[in-house]
KEDOPA-716961 format. One record per residue (C-alpha): x, y, z; residue in one letter. Coordinates in steps of 0.02 Angstrom, whole numbers, plus 50000, padded with zeros to 5 digits. Example, Ala and Ser with C-alpha at 12.3 -4.5 7.8 and 13.67 -1.06 7.14 Angstrom:
<pts>
506154977550390A 506844994750357S 
</pts>
This chain:
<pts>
500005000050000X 500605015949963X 500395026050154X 499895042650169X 500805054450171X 502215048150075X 503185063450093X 502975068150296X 503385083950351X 503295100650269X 502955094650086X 501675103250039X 501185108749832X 501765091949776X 501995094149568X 502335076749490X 503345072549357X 503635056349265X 505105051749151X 505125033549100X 504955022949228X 505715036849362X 504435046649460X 505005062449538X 503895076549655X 504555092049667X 503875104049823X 503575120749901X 505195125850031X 504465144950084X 505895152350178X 507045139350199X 508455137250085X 509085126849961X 507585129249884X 506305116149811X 506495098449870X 506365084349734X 506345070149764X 506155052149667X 505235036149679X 505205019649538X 503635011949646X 502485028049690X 502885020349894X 504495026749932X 505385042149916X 507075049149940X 507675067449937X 508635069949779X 508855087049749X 508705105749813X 508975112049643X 509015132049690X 510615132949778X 511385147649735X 511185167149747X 510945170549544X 509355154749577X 508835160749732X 509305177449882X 507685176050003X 508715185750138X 507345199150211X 505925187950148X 504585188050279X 503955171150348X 502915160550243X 503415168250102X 504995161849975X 504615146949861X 502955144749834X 502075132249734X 503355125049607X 503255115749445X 504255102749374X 504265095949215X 505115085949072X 505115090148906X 506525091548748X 507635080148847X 507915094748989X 507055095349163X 506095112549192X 505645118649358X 504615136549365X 504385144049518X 503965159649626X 504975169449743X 503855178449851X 504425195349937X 502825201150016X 501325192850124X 500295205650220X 499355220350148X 498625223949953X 500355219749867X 500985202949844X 502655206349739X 502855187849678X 504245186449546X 504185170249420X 505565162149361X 506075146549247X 507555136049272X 508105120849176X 509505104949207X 509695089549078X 509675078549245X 508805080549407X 510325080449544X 511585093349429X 511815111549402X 510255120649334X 510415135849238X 510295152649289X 508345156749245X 507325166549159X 506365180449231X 504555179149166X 503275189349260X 502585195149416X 500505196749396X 500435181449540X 501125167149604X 500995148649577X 501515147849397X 501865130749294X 502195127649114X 501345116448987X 502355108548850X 500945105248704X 501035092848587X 501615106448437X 503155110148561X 502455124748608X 502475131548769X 501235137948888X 501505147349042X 500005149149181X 499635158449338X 498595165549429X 498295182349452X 498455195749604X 497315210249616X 497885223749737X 496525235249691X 495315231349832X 493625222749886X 492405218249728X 493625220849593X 493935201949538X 493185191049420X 492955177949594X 491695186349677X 492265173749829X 493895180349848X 494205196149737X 495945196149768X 496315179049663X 495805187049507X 496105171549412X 497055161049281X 498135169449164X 498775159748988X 500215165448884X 501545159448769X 502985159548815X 504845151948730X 506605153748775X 507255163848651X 505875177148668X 504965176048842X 503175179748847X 502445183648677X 500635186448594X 499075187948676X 498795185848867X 497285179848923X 496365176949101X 495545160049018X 494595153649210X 493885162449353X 493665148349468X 492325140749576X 491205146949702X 492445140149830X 493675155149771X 495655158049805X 495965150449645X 497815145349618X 499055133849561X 498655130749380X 499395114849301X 498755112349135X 498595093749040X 498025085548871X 497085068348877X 495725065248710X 495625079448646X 495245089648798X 496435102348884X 496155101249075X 496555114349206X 496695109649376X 496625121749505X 496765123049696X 495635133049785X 494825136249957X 496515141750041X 497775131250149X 496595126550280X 495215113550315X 494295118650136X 495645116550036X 495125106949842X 495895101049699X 494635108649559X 494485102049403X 493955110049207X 494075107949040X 494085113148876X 494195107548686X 495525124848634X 496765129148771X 496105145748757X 494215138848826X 493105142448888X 493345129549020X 491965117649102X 492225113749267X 492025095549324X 490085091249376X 490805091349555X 491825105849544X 493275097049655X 493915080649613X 494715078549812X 494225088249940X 494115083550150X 492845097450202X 491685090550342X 492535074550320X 493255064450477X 494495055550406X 496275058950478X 496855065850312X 496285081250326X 496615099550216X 496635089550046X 497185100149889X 498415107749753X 499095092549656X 499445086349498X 498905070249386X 499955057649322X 499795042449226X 501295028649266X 501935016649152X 501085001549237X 499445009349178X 498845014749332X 498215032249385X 498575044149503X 498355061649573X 499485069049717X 498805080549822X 499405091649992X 498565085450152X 498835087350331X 498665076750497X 497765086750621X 498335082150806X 497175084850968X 496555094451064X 496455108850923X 496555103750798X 498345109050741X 499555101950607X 501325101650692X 501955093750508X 501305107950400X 500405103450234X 501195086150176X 501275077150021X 500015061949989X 499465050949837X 497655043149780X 497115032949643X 496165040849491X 495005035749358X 494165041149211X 492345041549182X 491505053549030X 493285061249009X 493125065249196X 494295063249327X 493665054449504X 494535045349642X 494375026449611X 493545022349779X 492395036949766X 491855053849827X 493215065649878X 493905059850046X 495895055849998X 496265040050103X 497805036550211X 498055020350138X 497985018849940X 498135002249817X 500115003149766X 500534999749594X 501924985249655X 501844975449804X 503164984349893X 503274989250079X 503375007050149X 504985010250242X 504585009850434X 504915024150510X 506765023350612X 508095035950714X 509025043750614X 510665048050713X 512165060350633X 513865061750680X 514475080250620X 515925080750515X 516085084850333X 514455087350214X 512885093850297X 511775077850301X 510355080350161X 508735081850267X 509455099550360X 509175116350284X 509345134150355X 508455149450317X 508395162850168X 510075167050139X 511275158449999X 512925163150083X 513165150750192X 514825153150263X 514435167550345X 513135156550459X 513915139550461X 515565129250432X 515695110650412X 517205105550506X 517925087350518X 517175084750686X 515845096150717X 514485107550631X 515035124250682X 513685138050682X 514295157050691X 512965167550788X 512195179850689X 510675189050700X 509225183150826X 508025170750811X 506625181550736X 507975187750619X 507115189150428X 509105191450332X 510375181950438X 510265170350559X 511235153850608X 509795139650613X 510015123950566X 508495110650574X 507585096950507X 505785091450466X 504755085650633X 504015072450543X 503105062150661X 501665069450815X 502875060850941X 504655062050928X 506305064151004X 507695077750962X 509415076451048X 511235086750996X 512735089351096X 513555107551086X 514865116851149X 514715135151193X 515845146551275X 514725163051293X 515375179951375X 513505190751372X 511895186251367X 511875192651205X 512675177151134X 511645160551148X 511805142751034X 510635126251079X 509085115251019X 507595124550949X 505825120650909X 505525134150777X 503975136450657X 504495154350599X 504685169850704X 503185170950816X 503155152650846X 504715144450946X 505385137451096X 507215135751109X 508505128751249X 510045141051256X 511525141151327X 512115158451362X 512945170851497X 511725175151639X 512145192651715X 513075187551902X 512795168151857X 514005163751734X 513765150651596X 512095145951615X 510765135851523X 508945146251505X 507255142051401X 506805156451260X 504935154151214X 503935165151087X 502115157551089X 501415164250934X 501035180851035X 500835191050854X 500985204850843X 501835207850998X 503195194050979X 503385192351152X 504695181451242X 504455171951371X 505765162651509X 504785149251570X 506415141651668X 507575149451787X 509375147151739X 510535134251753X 512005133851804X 513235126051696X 514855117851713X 516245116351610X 516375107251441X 515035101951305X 513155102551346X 511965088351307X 510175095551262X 508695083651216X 506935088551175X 505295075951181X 503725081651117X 502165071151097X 500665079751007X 500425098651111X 501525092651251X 503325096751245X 504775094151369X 506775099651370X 508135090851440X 509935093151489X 511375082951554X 513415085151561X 514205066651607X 512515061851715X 510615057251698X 509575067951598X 508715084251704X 507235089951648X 507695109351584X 505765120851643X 504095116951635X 503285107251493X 502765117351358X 501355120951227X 501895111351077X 500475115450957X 500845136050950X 502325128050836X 501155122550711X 500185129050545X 498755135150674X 499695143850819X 500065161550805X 498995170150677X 498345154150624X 498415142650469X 498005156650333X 499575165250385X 500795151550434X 501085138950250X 502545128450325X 502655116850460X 503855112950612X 505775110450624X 506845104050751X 508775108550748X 510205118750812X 510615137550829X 511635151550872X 511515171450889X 512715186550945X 511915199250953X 513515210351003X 514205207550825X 515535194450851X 515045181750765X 515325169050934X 515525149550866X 514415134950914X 515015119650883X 513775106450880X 514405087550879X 512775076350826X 511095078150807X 509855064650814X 507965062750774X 506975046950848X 505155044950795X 
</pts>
């Protein structure tokens, strides 16, 4: 069976693309850099990280993005024996202006060097390109309007003013006529175009209801890719609204048919925990079976409800779920990232022995800051790392964080304590936006001498830090609220796009760029 979701963790946007027999899903990274995970599959069951294809400053600079913005919504494709990936670097989220710059990037194979890209436009976000069967090329997106309420062609949501369609090549960019060719359903935010070609028809699917619990993959179709487009006689072909299943905030994916003959449609989803509901993970990737009936898409089993468990197209077990336990030293292992910025030596160093983080800017820094983390990939889970810290102000701190974006962390730090010395102390921001206030749920710790173990357990909204140095493990403050670091603390899910991460960081805040080095880091579902 093929388990959902296949990707866990922040995954969400999942764009599918098949070459041969080799299956690859590229998806949305926001704020944290490389940008764009791929990765591939030859069974549709599991999946390994392949590539972060924009890894460099002339493919990607997100430094003073603001959170949940960055890479939204890519697109990957294969076509004239090169791999295309379009994408959008977002610069703004609050207020009338979105500023959402497109770009297209190509690379003959999935894991190399892909070209510097090709600025396109910036009328909205979530862009993808269709490769007809003339060799033409069509680029899509959907289109912002700033202008204010009742101005859009979506009564719904008047700010999602729709799909645009335009030609676009190479050698001369966007040419001809542009046209806004759908306006969406009643459900409204309209986004993430990906356009297809099956009998004659050209089909347009759509997400639309938002990132939350009403989120839809929306279906229409047309016989001229100009349309006008029909939408499906249920609008959505999956959607989880007033559903109980435990796959919950189905939407924005992308059909494919696999060699074996079998179809299939991936889709983002989440896994509400209780009580809340919240989504610690974020918006994940998942996969369902599809079928045709009167040159209509429909899930296989029926109705709309994505399931967690979907017919494979082998018989081939999902990996179980194990620790996953690093020893620093040499290349950053490929499940960490960091945030925004593409010049990475300024914010880390891999030594031979240790993964040395220089403190930067703090942890609600939107430009430069020194945080290293992974995926929390499971409701219950436990994060340990071992670092050693030599602080001289309380200005300077390095340790384990919990971290969801700016408004939305807890963090164990080892800094200087004014008439205490080396001490170890608990930084918590709760989602208190606008206010971003800090908390210090612990009184500090004394430390002695030498490196500091740090461990962190969290199970669903419950989460506890730990500390030793050659002994048992102490339990470091109270427990804490786990779900603030989740798509619904804070401002809530309409405002917050990623998901959790658990890793290591540093900050100096006097400007010396203090070093933290951090031996191992493991992760234990």
């Amino acid at each position: 069976m093929i388990r959902n979701p296949v990707l866990p963790g922040f995954n969400p946007d999942p764009s599918i693309c098949r070459v041969g027999e080799d299956y690859y899903i590229a998806t949305s990274t926001f704020e944290w850099y490389p940008g764009v995970q791929i990765h591939h599959s030859r069974d549709l069951v599991n999946w390994d990280l392949v590539a972060r294809p924009l890894n460099r400053a002339a493919l990607l600079d997100m430094r003073g993005n603001p959170d949940s913005c960055g890479i939204w919504a890519p697109c990957l494709s294969y076509a004239d024996g090169l791999f295309w990936l379009v994408y959008t670097d977002v610069k703004r989220l609050d207020g009338a202006f979105k500023d959402a710059p497109n770009y297209i990037t190509t690379c003959a194979t999935i894991d190399g060097e892909w070209s510097d890209p090709w600025y396109v436009n910036s009328s909205g976000f979530d862009p993808s390109l269709f490769h007809d069967d003339d060799g033409r090329k069509w680029f899509v997106n959907m289109q912002w309007n700033h202008r204010g309420p009742g101005t859009g062609v979506n009564p719904a949501h008047d700010a999602f003013d729709g799909i645009l369609l335009q030609e676009w090549s190479p050698e001369r960019g966007l040419f001809g006529p542009v046209k806004n060719i759908y306006a969406g359903t009643a459900r409204g935010l309209t986004e993430a175009p990906h356009l297809f070609k099956r009998n004659g028809y050209y089909y347009l699917t759509t997400a639309e209801g938002g990132t939350g619990y009403q989120h839809a993959v929306s279906l229409a179709r047309s016989r001229a890719i100009w349309g006008p487009y029909e939408n499906h006689p249920d609008l959505h072909v999956i959607c989880a609204d007033g559903g109980d299943s435990p796959v919950q905030r189905t939407g924005h994916g992308q059909y494919v048919e696999t060699h074996w003959g079998t179809l299939y449609h991936t889709f983002l989803m989440g896994r509400p925990q209780q009580p809340g509901p919240f989504c610690p993970m974020g918006r994940e990737t998942g996969i369902e079976e599809v079928i045709w009936r009167d040159d209509w898409l429909y899930l296989k089993a029926g109705g709309m409800q994505a399931r967690a468990q979907v017919p494979a197209p082998l018989a081939v077990d999902p990996r179980p779920r194990a620790a996953v336990r690093r020893m620093f030293g040499g290349a950053l292992p490929p499940e960490f990232q960091w945030l925004r910025t593409p010049d990475t030596q300024r914010i880390f160093r891999e030594d031979a022995d240790a993964l040395t983080l220089i403190g930067r800017e703090s942890l609600g820094s939107w430009f430069e800051q020194s945080l290293v983390a992974r995926r929390q990939e499971d409701p219950a889970y436990l994060a340990e790392t071992t670092v050693t810290f030599e602080p001289n102000t309380y200005q300077q701190a390095a340790g384990l964080v919990t971290y969801y974006n700016r408004h939305k962390f807890h963090a164990a730090a080892v800094t200087a304590e004014p008439g205490r010395g080396r001490a170890l102390t608990v930084l918590s921001c709760p989602g208190d936006w606008p206010e971003e206030a800090l908390n210090y749920p612990a009184e500090p710790i004394p430390l002695a001498e030498g490196p500091v173990d740090l461990r962190v357990t969290v199970d669903g909204a419950t989460q506890q830090f730990w500390y030793a140095q050659g002994g048992d493990w102490q339990r470091l403050g109270p427990p804490l609220d786990a779900s603030v670091v989740s798509d619904e603390g804070g401002r809530g899910e309409h405002a917050s796009f990623t998901g959790a991460f658990v890793g290591m960081f540093a900050f100096d805040l006097t400007g010396q760029g203090k070093e933290a080095r951090f031996a191992r880091f493991d992760y234990v579902p």
